[in-house]
N, C-alpha and C positions, 0 to 999 in steps of 0.2 A: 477512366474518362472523367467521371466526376470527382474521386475522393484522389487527394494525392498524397505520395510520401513525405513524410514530418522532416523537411533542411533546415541549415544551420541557424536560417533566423526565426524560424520559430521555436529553434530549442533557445534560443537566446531570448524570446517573447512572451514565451507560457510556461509555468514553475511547474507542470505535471512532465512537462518535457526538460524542461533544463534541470531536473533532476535527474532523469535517467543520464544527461549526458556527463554530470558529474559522476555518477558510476561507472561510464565509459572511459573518460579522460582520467579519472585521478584512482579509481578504484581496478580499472582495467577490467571490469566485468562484460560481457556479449548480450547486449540487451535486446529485446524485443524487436521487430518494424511497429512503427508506430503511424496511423493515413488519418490524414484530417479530411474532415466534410467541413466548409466553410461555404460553400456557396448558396446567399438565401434564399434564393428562387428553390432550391434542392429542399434543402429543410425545412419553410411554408410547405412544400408537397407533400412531405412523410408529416408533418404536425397533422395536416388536416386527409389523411388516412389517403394518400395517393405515392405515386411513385413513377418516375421517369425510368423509359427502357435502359436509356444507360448507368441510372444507377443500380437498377435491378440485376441488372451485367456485373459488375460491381462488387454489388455483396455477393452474388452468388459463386464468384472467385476466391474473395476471401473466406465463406464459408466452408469451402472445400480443404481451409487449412484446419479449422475447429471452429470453436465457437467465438464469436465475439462478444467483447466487452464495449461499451461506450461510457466514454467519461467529457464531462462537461469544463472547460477551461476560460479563462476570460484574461484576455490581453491585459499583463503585467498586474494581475491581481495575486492576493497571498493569501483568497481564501479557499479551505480546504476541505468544504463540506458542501461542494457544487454538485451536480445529481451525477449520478450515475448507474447504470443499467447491472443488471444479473447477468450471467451468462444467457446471451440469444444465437437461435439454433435454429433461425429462419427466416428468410425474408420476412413472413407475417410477424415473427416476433419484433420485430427491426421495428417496425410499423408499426404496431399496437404500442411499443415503448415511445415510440414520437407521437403518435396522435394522444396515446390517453394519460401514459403515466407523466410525461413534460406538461402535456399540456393543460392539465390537470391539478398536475402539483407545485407546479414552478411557471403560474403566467408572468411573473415580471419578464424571467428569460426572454417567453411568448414576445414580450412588446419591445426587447431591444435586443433581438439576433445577430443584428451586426456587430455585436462587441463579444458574442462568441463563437469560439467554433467547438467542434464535436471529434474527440481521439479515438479511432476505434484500435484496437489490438485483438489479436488471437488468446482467450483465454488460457492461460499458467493454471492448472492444475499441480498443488503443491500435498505431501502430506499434514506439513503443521507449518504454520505461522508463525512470525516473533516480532517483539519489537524491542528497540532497543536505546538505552540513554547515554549520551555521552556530553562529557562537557570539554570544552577546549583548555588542553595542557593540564587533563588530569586522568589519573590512573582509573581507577574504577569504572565501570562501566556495568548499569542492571540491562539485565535481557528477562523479557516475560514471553511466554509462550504458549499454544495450545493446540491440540489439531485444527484441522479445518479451517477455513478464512479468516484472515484477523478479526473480522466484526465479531468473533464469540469472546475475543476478550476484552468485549465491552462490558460484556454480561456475566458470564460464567467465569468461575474459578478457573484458575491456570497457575503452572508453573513457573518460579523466577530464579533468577540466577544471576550474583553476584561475580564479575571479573576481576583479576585487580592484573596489570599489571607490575613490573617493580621496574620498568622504566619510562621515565614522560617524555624522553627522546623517540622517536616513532620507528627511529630506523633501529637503534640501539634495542626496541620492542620488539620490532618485526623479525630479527636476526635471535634474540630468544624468548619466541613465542609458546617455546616447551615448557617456560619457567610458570606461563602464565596460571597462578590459581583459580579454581571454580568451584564456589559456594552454591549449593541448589536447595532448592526449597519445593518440595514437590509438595503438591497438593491433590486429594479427590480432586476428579475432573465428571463428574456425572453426562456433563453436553458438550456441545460443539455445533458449529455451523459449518456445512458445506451444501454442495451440490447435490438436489436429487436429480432424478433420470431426467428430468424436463429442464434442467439447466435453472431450475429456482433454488435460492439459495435459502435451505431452511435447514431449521434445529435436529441435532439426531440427539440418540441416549450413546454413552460409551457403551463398547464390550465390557463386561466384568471383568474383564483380562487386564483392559486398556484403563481403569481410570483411576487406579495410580501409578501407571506407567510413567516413566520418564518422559516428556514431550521430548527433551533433547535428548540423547544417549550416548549420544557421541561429543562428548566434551571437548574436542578440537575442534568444532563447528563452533561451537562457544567461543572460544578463544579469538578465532578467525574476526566472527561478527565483530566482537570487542573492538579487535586490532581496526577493521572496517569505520567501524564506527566512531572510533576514535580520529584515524584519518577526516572524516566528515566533518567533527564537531574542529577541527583545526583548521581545514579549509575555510568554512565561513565564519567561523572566532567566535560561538554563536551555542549555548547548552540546544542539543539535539534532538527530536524522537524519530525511530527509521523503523522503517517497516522492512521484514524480512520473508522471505519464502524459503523454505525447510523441505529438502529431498522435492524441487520441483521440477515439472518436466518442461523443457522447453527446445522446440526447433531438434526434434528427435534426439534429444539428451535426457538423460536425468543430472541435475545438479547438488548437491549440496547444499546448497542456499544461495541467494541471489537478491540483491536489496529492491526493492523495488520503489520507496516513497520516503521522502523527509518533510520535516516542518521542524521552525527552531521552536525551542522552549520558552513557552508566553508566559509562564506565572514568576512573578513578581516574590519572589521570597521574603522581599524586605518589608511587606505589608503585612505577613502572617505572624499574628499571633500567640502566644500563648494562651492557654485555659488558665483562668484563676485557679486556685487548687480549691478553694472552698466555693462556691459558686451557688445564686440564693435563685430560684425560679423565675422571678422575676428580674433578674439581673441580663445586662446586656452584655456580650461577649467583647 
């Protein structure tokens, strides 16, 4: 009644969405439902701690599928550090995330609604996370990795893992993908971030089992992502970073992996430079 299905023009409007649909279109992957809340009369009511019967209708439908996620998007923009929610596990959670943590952290949003809208999905419970580099028309491809939701390897130690192809033809790749090499580089991995029982997304310690485990272990997943991700970085001509989900479950499957986010690569290589090799304290880089 109020939140509705994510159509063609807005996967062609919002880069959170018209990424999944290049994973659809050119990667061939089964992505998510994705329901937008757009309407501002709806979202003034959950900022200032209320709630219409029919959107309470609403969530409590899709809550019956798992948990929600909400993420924040803004018509034809390309930034990618717009708010987004934890796993919520109840109408009150819903509610407490729009009146306090929005409205709290992020008043500009507060004072121009109209230029966003609001993505909810069913949260993707994954084992381990990746992400991955690729650049357009070249072999190589690094994958880094680690349990639990990407955000640990913001922080914490993880595994990386160099691909190379020996062809920069895609098709000529894709048909021997067997050929592909895989360099790993394992590291202690002491933490991780995921989900506790309350859907907050906080720090655990590894098992002593797990934390020089291999995050990936199946080095065909490797391969794939590469192959993946290489497709990507050739689509929009454009060096890459893509976020991956590792043994995740979705829509009563478990998958192998499933890309879930891109953004092109913004650093400027041609600016970086060398260290002097002698270098006096007082000296500028």
């Amino acid at each position: 009644k109020i939140f509705r299905k994510a159509e063609a023009v807005d996967f062609n409007s919002y880069k959170k969405l018209k990424n999944a649909q290049i994973y659809e279109s050119i990667l061939k992957f089964e992505m998510t439902d994705f329901y937008i809340l757009d309407k501002k009369e709806e979202i003034e009511k959950l900022i200032n701690n209320d709630i219409s019967m029919e959107l309470e209708s609403d969530l409590k439908l899709l809550l019956r599928q798992g948990p929600l996620v909400v993420r924040t998007d803004k018509y034809n923009s390309y930034n990618h550090m717009l708010p987004r929610s934890d796993e919520l596990r109840s109408v009150e959670k819903i509610i407490e995330w729009f009146s306090k943590k929005l409205k709290n952290d992020i008043p500009n949003i507060i004072d121009s609604l109209s230029e966003y809208i609001f993505i909810c999905h069913i949260f993707i419970p994954a084992i381990a996370s990746a992400w991955s580099f690729a650049e357009p028309n070249k072999r190589r491809v690094r994958i880094e990795a680690l349990w639990g939701i990407p955000e640990g390897m913001y922080w914490f130690p993880h595994d990386v893992y160099e691909v190379d192809a020996p062809y920069l033809d895609l098709k000529k790749a894709e048909e021997n993908i067997n050929k592909f090499s895989v360099s790993s580089r394992i590291r202690y991995k002491e933490k991780f971030i995921a989900p506790n029982e309350s859907g907050e997304w906080i720090t655990y310690n590894s098992n002593e089992e797990c934390d020089w485990k291999d995050t990936i272990s199946n080095k065909n997943i490797c391969k794939q992502i590469a192959l993946n991700s290489r497709k990507i970085a050739n689509s929009i001509n454009k060096p890459v970073n893509i976020m991956w989900f590792i043994e995740a479950y979705q829509k009563g499957k478990t998958l192998k992996f499933i890309p879930w986010y891109h953004h092109p690569f913004e650093l400027n290589k041609s600016k970086i430079k060398n260290a002097p090799k002698f270098k006096q304290p007082d000296q500028d880089v």
